[in-house]
N, C-alpha and C positions, 0 to 999 in steps of 0.2 A: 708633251704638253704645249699649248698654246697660248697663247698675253695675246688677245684685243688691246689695242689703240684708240682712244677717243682725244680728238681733239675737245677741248673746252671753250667756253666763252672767252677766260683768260690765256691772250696767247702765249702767255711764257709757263701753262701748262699744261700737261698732258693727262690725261685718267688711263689706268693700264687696269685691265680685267682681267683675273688669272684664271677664271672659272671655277673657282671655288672660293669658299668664304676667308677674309681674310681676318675681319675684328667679328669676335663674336657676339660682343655685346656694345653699343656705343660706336662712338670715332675717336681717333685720336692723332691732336697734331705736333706736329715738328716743325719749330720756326728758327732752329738755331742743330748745329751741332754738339753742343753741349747737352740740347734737351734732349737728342739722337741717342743716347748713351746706353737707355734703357730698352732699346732693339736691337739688336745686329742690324735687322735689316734695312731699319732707318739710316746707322752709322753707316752701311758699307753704301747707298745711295749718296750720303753726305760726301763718302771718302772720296767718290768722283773730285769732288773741288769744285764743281759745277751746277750746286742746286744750291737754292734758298729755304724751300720748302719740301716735307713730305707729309702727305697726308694718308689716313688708313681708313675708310670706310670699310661697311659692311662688307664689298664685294668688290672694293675698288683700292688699288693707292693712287692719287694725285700727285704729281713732282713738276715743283714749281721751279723753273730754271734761272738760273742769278742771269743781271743785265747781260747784254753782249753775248749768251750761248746760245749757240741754236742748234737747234734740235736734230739735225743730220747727225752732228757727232756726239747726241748725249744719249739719243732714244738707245744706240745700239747697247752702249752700257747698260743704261737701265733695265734694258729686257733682259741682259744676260745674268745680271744681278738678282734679278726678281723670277727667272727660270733656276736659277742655285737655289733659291731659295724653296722654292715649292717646291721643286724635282724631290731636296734631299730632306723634305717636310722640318726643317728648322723650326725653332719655336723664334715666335715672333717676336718677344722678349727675351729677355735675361733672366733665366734662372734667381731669385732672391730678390728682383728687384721689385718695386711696387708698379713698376711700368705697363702691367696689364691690368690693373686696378679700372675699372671705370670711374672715374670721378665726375658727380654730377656739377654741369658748369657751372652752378650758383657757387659752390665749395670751390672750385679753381680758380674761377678768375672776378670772381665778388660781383655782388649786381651794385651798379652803375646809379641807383637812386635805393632808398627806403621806400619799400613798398609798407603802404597803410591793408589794415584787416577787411576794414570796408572795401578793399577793391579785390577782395579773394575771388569774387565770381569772375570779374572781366579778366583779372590774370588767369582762370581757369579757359575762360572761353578765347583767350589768345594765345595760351598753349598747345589747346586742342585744334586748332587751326593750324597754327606750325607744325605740328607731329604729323595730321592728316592729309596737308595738302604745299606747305612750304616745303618742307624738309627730304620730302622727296624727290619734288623738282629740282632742289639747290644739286642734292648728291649724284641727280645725274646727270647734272654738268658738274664732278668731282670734288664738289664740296660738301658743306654744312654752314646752317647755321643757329647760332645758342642766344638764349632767352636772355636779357641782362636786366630785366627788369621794364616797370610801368608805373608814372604817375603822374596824374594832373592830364590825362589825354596823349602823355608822349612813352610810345614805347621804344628802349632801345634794344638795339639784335648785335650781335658779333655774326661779322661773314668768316667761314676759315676753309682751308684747303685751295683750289683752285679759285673758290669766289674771293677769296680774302688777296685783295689789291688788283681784282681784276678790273679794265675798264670800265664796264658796262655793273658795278657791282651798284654802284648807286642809281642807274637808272630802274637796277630790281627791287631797290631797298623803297626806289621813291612811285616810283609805278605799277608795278606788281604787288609787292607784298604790302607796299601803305593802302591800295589800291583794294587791296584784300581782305586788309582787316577794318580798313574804316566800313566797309558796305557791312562786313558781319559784325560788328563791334562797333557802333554807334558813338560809344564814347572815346575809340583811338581819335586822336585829331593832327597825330605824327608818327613817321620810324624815323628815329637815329640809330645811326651806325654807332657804335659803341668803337 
């Protein structure tokens, strides 16, 4: 088996491609060892001591490295971690646990305003913009990003995985994707970062 390497925008991470699918439905992140608990293979990335972040996309994980490590001595880990893993086909979870559940981001992490009924069309037409034409740029520089909500002309987004505290995250938040949706959506007049 072979792991592709991609660097990302954010340099404290990396995106690794196992060549096969990794989440089957959705993404799912890891911003803490604790939250790690529900994967092996999130925990045994965490168990390095050396990451902040793991992220799971469709065909990707992103691993975010804590300050001060660098990537000569964490990449080898990682691969060897993430070749265990696929080699001996592990389940990505825990047996019992809710940790392969897809939860949709509204239910997780709450939207960030009350949206009104009257605005069901524009949050329709700025959903379907993220899913078509954001959400897959974000992921292939090894992230995501989740809807938090719209109102009054301001929409706000959550970056996660590699975008989530990358440098350049708000030049995408403020130029790209406001950029994006104000031409196709008339009445956006802002992206906040959630």
């Amino acid at each position: 088996m072979f792991i592709e390497t991609e660097t990302t925008p954010n340099p404290a991470s990396l995106k690794f491609l196992p060549g096969q699918p990794v989440m089957q439905q959705g993404t799912r992140e890891f911003a803490s060892p604790e939250a790690a608990e529900a994967s092996p293979l999130a925990q045994a990335i965490f168990d390095t001591g050396e990451v902040v972040n793991v992220f799971f996309g469709g065909d990707f994980v992103t691993v975010t490295a804590a300050p001060g490590v660098g990537w000569s001595d964490l990449k080898p880990q990682v691969l060897a971690i993430l070749l265990d893993h696929f080699v001996s086909q592990a389940p990505l979870f825990t047996p019992g646990t809710a940790g392969g559940i897809a939860v949709p981001p509204e239910a997780e992490a709450g939207m960030l305003v009350e949206e009104r009924d009257e605005d069901s069309d524009i949050i329709a037409q700025i959903n379907e913009l993220l899913e078509t034409r954001v959400r897959p740029a974000v992921a292939g520089d090894g992230g995501d990003i989740q809807y938090r909500g719209y109102r009054d002309g301001v929409v706000h987004l959550q970056m996660q995985g590699a975008c989530s505290g990358c440098p350049s995250s708000t030049a995408t938040l403020k130029h790209g994707i406001e950029g994006l949706l104000k031409h196709y959506v008339p009445e956006v007049v802002e992206v906040r970062a959630a």
